[in-house]
Structure formats: C-alpha cells, structure tokens
C-alpha positions as CSV (number, residue, x, y, z in Angstrom):
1,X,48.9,81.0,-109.7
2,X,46.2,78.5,-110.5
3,X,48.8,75.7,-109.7
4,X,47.8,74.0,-112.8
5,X,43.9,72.9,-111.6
6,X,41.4,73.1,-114.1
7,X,38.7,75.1,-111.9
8,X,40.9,78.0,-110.9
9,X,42.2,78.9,-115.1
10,X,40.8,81.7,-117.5
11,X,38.0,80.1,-119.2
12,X,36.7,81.0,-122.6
13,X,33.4,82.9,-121.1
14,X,35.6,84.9,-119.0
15,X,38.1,85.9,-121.5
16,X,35.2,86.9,-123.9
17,X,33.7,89.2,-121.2
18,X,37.1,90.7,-120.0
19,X,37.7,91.5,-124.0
20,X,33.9,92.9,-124.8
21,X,34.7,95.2,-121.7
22,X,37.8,96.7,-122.6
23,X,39.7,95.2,-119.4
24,X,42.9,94.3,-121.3
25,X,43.2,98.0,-122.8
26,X,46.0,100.3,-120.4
27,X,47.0,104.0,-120.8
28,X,49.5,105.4,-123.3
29,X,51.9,106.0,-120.3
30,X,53.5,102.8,-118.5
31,X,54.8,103.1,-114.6
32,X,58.0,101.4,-114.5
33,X,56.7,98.5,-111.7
34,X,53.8,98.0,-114.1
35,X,55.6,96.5,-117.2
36,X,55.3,93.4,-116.4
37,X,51.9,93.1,-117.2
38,X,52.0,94.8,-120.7
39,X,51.5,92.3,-122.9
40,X,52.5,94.5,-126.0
41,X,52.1,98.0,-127.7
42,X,49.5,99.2,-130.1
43,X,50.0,101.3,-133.2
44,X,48.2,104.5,-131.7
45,X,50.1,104.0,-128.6
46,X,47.5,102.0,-126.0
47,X,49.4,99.5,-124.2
48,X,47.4,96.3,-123.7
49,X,47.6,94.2,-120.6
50,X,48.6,90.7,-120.3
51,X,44.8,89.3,-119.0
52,X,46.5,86.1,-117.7
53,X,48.6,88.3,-115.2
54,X,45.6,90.2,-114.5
55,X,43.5,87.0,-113.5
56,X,45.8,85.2,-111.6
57,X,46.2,88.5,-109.7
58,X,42.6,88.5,-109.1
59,X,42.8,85.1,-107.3
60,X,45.4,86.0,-105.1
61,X,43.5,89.3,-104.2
62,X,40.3,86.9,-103.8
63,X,42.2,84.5,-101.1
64,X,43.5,87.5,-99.5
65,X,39.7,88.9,-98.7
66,X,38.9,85.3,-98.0
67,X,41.4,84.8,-94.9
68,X,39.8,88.3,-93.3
69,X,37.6,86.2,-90.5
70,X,35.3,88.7,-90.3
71,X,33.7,90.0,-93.8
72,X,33.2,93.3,-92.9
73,X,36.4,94.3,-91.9
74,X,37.6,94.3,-95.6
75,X,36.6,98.2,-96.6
76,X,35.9,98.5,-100.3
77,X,36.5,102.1,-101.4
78,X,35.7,104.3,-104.5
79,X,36.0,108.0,-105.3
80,X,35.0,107.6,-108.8
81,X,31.3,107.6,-109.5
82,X,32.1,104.9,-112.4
83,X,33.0,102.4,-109.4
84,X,30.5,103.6,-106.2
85,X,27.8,101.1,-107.7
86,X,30.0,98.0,-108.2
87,X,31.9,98.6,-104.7
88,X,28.4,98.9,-102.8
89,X,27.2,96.0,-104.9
90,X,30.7,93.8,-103.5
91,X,29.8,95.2,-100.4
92,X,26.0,93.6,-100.1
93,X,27.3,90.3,-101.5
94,X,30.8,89.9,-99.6
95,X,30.0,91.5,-96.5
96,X,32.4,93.8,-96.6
97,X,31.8,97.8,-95.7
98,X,31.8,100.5,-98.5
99,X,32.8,103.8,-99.0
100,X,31.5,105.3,-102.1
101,X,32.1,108.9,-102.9
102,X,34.5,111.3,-101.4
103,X,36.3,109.8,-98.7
104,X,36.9,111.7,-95.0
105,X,40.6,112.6,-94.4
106,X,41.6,111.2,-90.9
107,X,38.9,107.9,-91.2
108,X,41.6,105.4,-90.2
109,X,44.1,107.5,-88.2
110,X,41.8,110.1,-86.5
111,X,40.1,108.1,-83.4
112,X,37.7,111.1,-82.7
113,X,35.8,110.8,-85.6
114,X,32.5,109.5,-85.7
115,X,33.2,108.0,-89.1
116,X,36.6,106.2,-87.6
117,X,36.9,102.9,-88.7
118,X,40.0,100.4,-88.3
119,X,39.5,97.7,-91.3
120,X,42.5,94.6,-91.5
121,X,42.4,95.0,-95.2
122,X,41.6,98.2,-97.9
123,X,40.7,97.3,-102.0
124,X,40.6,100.4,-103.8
125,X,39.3,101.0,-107.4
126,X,42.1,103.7,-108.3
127,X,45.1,104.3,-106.4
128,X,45.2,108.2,-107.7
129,X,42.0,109.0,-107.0
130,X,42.0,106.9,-103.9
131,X,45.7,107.7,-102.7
132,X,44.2,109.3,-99.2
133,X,42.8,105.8,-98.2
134,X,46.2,104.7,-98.9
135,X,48.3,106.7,-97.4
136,X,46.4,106.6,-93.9
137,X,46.1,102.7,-94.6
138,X,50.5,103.2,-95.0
139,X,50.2,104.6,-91.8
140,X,48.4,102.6,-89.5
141,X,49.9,99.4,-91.1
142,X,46.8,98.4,-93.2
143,X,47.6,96.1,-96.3
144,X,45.9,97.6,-99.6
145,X,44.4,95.6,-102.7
146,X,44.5,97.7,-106.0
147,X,42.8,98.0,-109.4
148,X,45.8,99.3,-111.5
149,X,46.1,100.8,-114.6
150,X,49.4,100.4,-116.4
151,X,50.4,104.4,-115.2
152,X,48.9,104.1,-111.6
153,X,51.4,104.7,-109.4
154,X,52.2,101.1,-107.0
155,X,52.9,103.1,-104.0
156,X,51.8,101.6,-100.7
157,X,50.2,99.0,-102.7
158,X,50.6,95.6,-101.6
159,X,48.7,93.9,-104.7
160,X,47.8,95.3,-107.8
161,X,45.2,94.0,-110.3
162,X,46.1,95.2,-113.5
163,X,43.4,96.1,-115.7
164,X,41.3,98.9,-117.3
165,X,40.2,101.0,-114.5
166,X,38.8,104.1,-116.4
167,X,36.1,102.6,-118.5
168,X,33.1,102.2,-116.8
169,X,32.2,98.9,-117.8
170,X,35.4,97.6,-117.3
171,X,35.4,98.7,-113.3
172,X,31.9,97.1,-112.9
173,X,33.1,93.7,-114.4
174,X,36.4,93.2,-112.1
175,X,34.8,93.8,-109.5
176,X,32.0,91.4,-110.2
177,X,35.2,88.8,-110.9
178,X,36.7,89.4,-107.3
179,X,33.1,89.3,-105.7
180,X,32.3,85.9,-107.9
181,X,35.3,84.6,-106.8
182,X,35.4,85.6,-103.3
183,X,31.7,83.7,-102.8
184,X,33.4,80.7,-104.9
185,X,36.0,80.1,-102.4
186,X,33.8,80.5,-99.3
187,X,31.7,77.9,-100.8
188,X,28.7,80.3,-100.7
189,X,28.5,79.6,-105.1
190,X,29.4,76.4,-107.0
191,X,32.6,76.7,-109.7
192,X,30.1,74.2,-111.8
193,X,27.2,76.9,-111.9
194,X,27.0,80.1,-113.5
195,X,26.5,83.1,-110.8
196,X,22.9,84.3,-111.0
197,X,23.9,87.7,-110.6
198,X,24.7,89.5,-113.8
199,X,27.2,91.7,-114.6
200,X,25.3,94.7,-115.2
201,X,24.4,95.2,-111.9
202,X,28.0,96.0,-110.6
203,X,28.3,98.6,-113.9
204,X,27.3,102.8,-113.5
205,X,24.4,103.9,-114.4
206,X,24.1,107.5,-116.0
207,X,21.3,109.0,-113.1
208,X,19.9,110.7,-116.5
209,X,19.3,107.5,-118.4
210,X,18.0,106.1,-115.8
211,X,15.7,109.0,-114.9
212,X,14.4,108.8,-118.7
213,X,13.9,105.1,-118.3
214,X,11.4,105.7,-115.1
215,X,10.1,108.0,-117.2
216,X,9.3,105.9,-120.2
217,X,8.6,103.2,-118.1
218,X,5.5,105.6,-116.4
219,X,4.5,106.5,-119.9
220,X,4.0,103.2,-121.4
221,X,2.2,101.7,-118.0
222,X,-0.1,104.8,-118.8
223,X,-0.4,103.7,-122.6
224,X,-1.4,100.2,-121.4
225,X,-3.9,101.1,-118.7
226,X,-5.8,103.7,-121.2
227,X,-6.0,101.0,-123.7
228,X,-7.3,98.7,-120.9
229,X,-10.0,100.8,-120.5
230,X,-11.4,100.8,-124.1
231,X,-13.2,98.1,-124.0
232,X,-14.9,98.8,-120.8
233,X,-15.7,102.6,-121.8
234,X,-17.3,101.1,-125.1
235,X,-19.5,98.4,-123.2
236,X,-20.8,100.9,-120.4
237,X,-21.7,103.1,-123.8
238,X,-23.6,100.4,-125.2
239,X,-25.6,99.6,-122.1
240,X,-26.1,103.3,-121.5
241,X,-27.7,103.5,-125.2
242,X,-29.4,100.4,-124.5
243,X,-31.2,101.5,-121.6
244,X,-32.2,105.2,-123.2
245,X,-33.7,103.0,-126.2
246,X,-36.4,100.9,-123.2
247,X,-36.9,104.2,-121.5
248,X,-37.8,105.4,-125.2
C-alpha cells in the first residue's frame, strides 16, 4: 500500500503506541471475511491482528476522506461512549460533521427530518453498534469506512480497518492515526514533525474521574490561596500589635 516510500511505512513510534494500546488484540470469534488480517492465535484464544494490514488500511481509508472536496461532508459516527470523544475530536480537526451518541433512524433516507443530512462518505467506529448508519448509507448509495474487529460483521462495508475497537484507548488512538494522517496528506501537518496534538485527547474520559479531578483541582487552588494568605495575616497582626503598643 505504501508503494515502497519511506514516509508512508509503520515506524517504530507508531508501532510502539499501536502495541501499548492494545490495537493488535481481536476477539475470540473470527468473521470469515476478516481472516485475513489475523496474524496468529493466542493460547487463551485472543486472535491478534496483523498491524501491517491494519495500517496500510488506514492509509487507504485516509486518501479516501482526502478526495471528499468538501470536509464536511465526510460524517464521523459513534454510538459507543468509548469513541463520541475521539470522533468529535476528528471532527474539529478534519472538518468533517459528527454524530456522537445514539443515532436518529431515517437521518439519511428520511428528507422530512430536521436532522436529514446527505454525506458522500460515512466512517463508523463499530459496524454492530453502528449498523443503522449503515444500512441507510446501503440504501441511499453512501460508501462506508469501518473500524473492525476480527468478529464485526463486513456487511455494507466498503473498507474495513482492522483493529481493537472495544478498548477504549485503542478507539481513541486510530482515530487520532486516520485524523494525523488525513491533515498529513492535505498538507495542513509535515510527515518530518511530530503532531502537536496528543493522543489523549481523542481517548474517553470516565465523567466521574473527571468530576473528581475538578474537584481536586478546586481543593488544592484553595490549599494554595489559604497558604498565600499566611504571610499577610501574620504581618497585619504584627502591625496591629505594633500600633496597640504606641497607643499604650
């Protein structure tokens, strides 16, 4: 796929991150038009996916979004809370329009909605959770981009990206590749820099843990401004028992 040029293959950094994520770790089931990017079978079961497949997949995915002429006719879409962040993330950096959360029946077939949207291309994180989209994309002739794990069912799907698509981190991460790469072949990012945008922004975030860290946060501002005004509590006292010793 990378037709043998040095800026388009895996390197080292990617691999490490696609690995520390748990990309290359499938299902214990295997659909029978995904075997051919299991690389091998674990002990306890897990089949693990061939990351070379799954990159060069990526690319082709990423020159697919990159010959839409108009950015926000690529809809990203996610029912799963693990992937709402990462596709509204893709969204604000590719231009493309978002649907995260539960998706309207009738959106691309149904012309009285409000919500009725005709997009020239659909990239879904799940294609079991998301098989509405795909369906009414099936239906009105709309070419669909996939995350796939190796049991998600290939129906309607023109390209699938085989990869983890349960864990949380690992959703976040390919779709910070696609985006990455998508800006890399605009030219909006150089291949020679590193992206300034990390990772971790395009990975879900517990609403809990992040309430707790607000919260923590709060307290240790408080902490800090108390212990702030020490020194200025302790010098008014001074003055104050300076002033009481003249008037004495």
């Amino acid at each position: 796929m990378s037709g043998g040029l040095d800026a388009l293959s895996l390197k080292e950094e990617d691999v490490t991150k696609l690995l520390a994520a748990g990309t290359h770790l499938g299902s214990t089931n295997v659909d029978f038009q995904m075997e051919q990017y299991v690389y091998k079978r674990k002990n306890d079961g897990v089949f693990i996916i061939n990351l070379r497949k799954t990159y060069e997949k990526l690319l082709l995915a990423a020159r697919v979004i990159v010959s839409i002429e108009n950015p926000s006719d690529v809809c990203v879409i996610s029912a799963r809370p693990y992937g709402q962040r990462a596709v509204l993330k893709f969204a604000s950096h590719t231009g493309a329009s978002a649907v995260a959360g539960r998706f309207t029946p009738g959106t691309f077939t149904n012309q009285i909605q409000a919500a009725f949207r005709e997009p020239r291309l659909l990239v879904v994180t799940d294609p079991r959770t998301d098989h509405q989209p795909i369906t009414e994309a099936s239906y009105v002739n709309i070419p669909v981009i996939a995350f796939c794990n190796t049991d998600s069912p290939l129906r309607y799907v023109d390209i699938a990206i085989p990869c983890n698509n349960k864990g949380a981190h690992s959703i976040g991460l390919m779709w910070w590749f696609l985006s990455r790469e998508v800006l890399r072949i605009r030219g909006t990012i150089s291949r020679e820099v590193p992206w300034e945008i990390m990772p971790d922004l395009y990975f879900y975030r517990d609403p809990e843990e992040v309430e707790k860290e607000e919260q923590a946060a709060l307290a240790e501002k408080a902490t800090k401004e108390d212990v702030a005004a020490v020194p200025y509590a302790d010098q008014w006292g001074e003055i104050g028992r300076a002033s009481c010793r003249e008037r004495v």
